[in-house]
N, C-alpha and C positions, 0 to 999 in steps of 0.2 A: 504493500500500500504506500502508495508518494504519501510524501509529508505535506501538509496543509499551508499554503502560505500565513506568515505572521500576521498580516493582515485579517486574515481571519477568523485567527485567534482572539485577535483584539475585537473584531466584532461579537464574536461572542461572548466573553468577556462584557464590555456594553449593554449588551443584550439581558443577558441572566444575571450581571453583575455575580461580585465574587462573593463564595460561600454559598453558592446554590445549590442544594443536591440535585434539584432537575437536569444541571446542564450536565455531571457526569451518568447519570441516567440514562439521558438522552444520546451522548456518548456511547453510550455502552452498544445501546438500540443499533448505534452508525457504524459499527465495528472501531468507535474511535477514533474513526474519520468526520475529520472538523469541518470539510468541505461541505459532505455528505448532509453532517445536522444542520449546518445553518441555513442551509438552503429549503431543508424539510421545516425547520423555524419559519422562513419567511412565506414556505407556502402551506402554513397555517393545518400541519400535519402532527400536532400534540396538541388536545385536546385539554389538557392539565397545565397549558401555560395560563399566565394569569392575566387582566386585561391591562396591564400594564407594561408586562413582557413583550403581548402581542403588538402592543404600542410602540412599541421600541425598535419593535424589528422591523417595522413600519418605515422607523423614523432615523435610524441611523445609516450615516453613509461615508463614504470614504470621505469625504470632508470633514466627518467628526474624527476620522482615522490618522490622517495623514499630521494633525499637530502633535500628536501624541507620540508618533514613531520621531518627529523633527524634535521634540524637545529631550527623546531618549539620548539622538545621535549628541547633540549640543553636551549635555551631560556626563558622557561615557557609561551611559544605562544600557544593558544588554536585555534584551527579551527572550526568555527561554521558555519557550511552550511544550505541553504535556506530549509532543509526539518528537523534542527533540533527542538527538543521542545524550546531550549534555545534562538532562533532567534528571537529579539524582533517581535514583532506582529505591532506595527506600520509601524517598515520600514517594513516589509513583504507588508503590504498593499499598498505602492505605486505601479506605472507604471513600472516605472526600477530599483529595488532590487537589491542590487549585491547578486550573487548568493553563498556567502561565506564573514564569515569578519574573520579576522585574529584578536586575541584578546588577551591583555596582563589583566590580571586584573578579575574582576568578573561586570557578566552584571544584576547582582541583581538587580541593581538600577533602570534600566529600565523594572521592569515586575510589574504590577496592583500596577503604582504609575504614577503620573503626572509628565513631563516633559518638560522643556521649554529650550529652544535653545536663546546660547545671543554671538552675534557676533557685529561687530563693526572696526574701522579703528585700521591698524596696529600703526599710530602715532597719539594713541587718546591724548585727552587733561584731564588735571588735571580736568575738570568738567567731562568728561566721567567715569576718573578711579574712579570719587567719589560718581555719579549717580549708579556706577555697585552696586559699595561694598552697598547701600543705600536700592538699591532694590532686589538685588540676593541676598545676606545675608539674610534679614529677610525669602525670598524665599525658600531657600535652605534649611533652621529651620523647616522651614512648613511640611517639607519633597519633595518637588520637586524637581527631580533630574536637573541638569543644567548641558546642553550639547554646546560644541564649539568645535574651532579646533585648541588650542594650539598655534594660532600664535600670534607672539611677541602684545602687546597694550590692544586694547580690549579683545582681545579671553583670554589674559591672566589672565587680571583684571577679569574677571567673575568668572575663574576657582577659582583663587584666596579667591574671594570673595566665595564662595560655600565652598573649603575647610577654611577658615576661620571658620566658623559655624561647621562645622562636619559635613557638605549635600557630597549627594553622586554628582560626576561628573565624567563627561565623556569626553575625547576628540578624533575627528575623524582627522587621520593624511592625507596629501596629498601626504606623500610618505610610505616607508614599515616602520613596529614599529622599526624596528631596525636599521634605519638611524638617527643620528644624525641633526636634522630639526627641528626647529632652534635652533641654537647651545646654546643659550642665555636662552632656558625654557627646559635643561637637566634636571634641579632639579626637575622644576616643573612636568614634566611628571612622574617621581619617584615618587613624592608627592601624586599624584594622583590614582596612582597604589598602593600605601602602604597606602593610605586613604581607601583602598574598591572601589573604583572609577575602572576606565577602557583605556587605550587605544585602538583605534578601526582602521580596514585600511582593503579595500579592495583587497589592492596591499600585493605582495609579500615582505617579510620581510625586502628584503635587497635594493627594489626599491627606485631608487633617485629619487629629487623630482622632476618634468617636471610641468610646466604651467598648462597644461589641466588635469593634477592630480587635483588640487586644485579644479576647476571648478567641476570636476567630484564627487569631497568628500563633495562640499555643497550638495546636495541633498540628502548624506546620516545622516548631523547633522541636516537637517528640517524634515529629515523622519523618527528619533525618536521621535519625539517632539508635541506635543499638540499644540505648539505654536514657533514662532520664535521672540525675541525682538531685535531690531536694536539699537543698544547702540549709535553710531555716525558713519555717511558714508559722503563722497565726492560726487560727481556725478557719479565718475565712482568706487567706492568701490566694492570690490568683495559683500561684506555683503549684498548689492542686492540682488544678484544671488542667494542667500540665502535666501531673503524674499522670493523672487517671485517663488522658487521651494515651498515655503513655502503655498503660495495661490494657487499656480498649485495643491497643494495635500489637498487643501482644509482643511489647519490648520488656527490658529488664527496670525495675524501679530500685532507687539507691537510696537512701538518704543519712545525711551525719547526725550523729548521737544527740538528742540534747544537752545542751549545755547547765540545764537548769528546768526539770519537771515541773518548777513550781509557776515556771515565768509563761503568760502568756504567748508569748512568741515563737513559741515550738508545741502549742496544741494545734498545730496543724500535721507532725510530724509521729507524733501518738500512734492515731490511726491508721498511716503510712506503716509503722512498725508493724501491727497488730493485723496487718492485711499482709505481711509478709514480704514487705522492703526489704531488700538486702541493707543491713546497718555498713556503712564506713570507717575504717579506721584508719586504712592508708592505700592507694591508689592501685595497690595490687589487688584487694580487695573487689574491685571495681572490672577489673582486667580478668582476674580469676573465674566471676563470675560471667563475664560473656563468653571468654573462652569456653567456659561449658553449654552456654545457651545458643551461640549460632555453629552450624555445621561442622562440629567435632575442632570449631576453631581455628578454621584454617586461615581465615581472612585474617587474624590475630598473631597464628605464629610467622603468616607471611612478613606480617609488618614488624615484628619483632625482628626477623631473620634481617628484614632489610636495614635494622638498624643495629645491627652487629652483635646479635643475640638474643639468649630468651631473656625478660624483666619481668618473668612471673611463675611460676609453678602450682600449677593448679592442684589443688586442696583433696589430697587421698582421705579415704576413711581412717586407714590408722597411721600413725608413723613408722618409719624403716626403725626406729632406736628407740626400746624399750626404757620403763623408769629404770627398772634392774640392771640392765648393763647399762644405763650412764652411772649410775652409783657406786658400780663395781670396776667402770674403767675409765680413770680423768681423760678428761677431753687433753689431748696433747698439742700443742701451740702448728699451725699450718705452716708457720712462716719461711722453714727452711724448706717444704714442698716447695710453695710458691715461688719463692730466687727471690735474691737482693733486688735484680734487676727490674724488675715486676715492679717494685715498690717504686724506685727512684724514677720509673715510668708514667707513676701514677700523676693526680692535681694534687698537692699536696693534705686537700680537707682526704678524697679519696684513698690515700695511702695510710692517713691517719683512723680511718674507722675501717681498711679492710684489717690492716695490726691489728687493732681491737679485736672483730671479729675471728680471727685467724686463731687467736690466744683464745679466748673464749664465745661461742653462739651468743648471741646476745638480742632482743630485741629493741627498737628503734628509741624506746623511752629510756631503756636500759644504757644505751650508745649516750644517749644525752645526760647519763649523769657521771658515765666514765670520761666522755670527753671534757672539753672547753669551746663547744660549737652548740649553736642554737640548732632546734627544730627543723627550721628551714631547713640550713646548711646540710646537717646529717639527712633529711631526705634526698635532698639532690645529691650525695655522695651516694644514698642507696641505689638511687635511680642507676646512675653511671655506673655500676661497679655493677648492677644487675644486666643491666644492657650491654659490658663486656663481658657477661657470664662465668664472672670471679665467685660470686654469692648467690644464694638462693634463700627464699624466703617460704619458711614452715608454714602449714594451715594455724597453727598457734602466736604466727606472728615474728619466732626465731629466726633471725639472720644465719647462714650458717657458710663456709667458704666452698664453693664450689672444684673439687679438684678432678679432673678428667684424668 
């Protein structure tokens, strides 16, 4: 089947406006072919459009078309429709796809590589912004892309956190890319598009933002996504809506620990648990769990292999090292396995917590009270030292040296 000219995608778009399930219905009906519906639209061959839709298909013509394509080209706005190659393949596969994104940037990021989605309260807390940067950083290294939507608190901190490291990111707006929304993350959206990164909007360029935009734009950051992680939510937090589009399309849901049971700004996160979120503790966690959730994991050890190793080992029922024999035989220091050379090879935070580990397994809290380096520091030393396949990390959490 030929692909549908852009043009009339945009009229259909127009037409049913965005968030319609009729027009992928209707799609469905045309084998997908956009030519096909809209012409069956205008000659008044769905009976279930409304008189206002029929009004529309009436009324719109290439002259409402053609400012729209000029103000993309003016802007460096790409138009990627539901029947291009470039359309990611995840969203493709939900229920209601928009059938066009409007796109600043490049959508590399998202094709045969893992993505996870990290959303969270607009007035997160100094534990949330510190949780993001903890776990998406080391994330984002790995090479999984990190998708949110730009708005001020958490969506920010993650974005942040991903460009920090060099990871690609994404953000999906809830109004057009070229409204100023929120005024407060103009840089940051810059940031993101001159990173390699993306912004992404169903809506027309110049659309403000409306309420049920927002509503309508989570389901399109859970339907890039492997997974969605919930940094911190209220009870009534949008980032819900987020998850739960998130189980509706049968992805992975994650979310970090409460910092505080008693504080309202994590009863949204309660019943995340108790529906069986995967809890977070450090970014393996995260990686562990898809690997076992898509196709025996191979899109996961692909992208590992490509970055010079595994950075995860996925979680056996029991361990290879009983309590009895660690009791009965000390752990003997790695270091002379390893070579001098190894070391003096290493960054020196990295050569300083494989030592540690080498001497003794230790886990990543445990690392921060042997060492003189903060939280951060010792995760990004994990990260690296995992992704050269020096170390591996237990279902329990234990660091341990990896020696082939």
């Amino acid at each position: 089947m030929a692909k549908s000219p852009v043009e009339v995608w945009l009229w259909l778009l127009l037409v049913m406006q965005p968030y319609n399930s009729k027009t992928i219905e209707i799609l469905a009906q045309c084998g997908g072919d956009a030519t096909v519906a809209s012409r069956m639209i205008r000659d008044g061959e769905f009976p279930f459009l409304s008189e206002k839709e029929k009004l529309r298909a009436k009324e719109v013509r290439m002259s409402s078309i053609r400012p729209i394509l000029e103000l993309c080209r003016q802007n460096d706005i790409r138009i990627v429709t539901l029947d291009d190659d470039e359309y990611p393949e995840l969203l493709r596969s939900i229920s209601d796809p928009p059938i066009l994104l409007f796109v600043a940037g490049t959508l590399d990021g998202l094709r045969e590589r893992p993505a996870v989605a990290a959303v969270g309260a607009r007035n997160v807390s100094e534990y949330g912004v510190s949780a993001a940067q903890a776990v998406i950083a080391p994330l984002a290294r790995t090479g999984v892309s990190i998708i949110s939507g730009v708005a001020v608190g958490a969506d920010a901190a993650a974005h942040r956190a991903a460009l920090s490291v060099g990871g690609y990111t994404a953000g999906v707006l809830g109004c057009g890319i070229m409204v100023n929304y929120p005024s407060e993350n103009a840089e940051l959206k810059r940031k993101i598009v001159n990173s390699g990164g993306a912004l992404i909007s169903e809506l027309l360029p110049d659309t403000k933002t409306f309420a049920r935009y927002f509503h309508m734009r989570n389901r399109i950051i859970s339907g890039l996504c492997h997974g969605t992680l919930v940094i911190e939510a209220s009870g009534h937090s949008g980032s819900l809506l987020t998850a739960n589009h998130a189980a509706n399309q049968n992805r992975d849901v994650f979310c970090i620990p409460p910092h505080d049971i008693m504080s309202a700004r994590y009863e949204g996160v309660a019943p995340l648990i108790r529906d069986g979120a995967t809890c977070v503790f450090a970014y393996t966690d995260i990686l562990a769990q898809l690997m076992q959730s898509y196709s025996g994991g191979e899109l996961f050890r692909k992208m590992l292999d490509n970055n010079g190793g595994s950075a995860v080992t996925v979680p056996q029922k029991e361990r290879k090292d009983s309590a009895p024999e660690l009791e009965e035989q000390p752990v003997k220091s790695k270091k002379a396995v390893l070579g001098e050379e190894l070391f003096s090879a290493l960054e020196p935070n990295d050569a300083a917590i494989l030592k540690l580990i080498s001497e003794m397994p230790a886990t990543a809290d445990e690392l921060v009270e042997k060492s003189d380096l903060d939280f951060s520091a010792i995760s990004e030393a994990l990260t690296d030292l995992e992704l050269l396949g020096h170390i591996s990390r237990e279902m329990d959490g234990v660091y341990s040296v990896s020696v082939s």
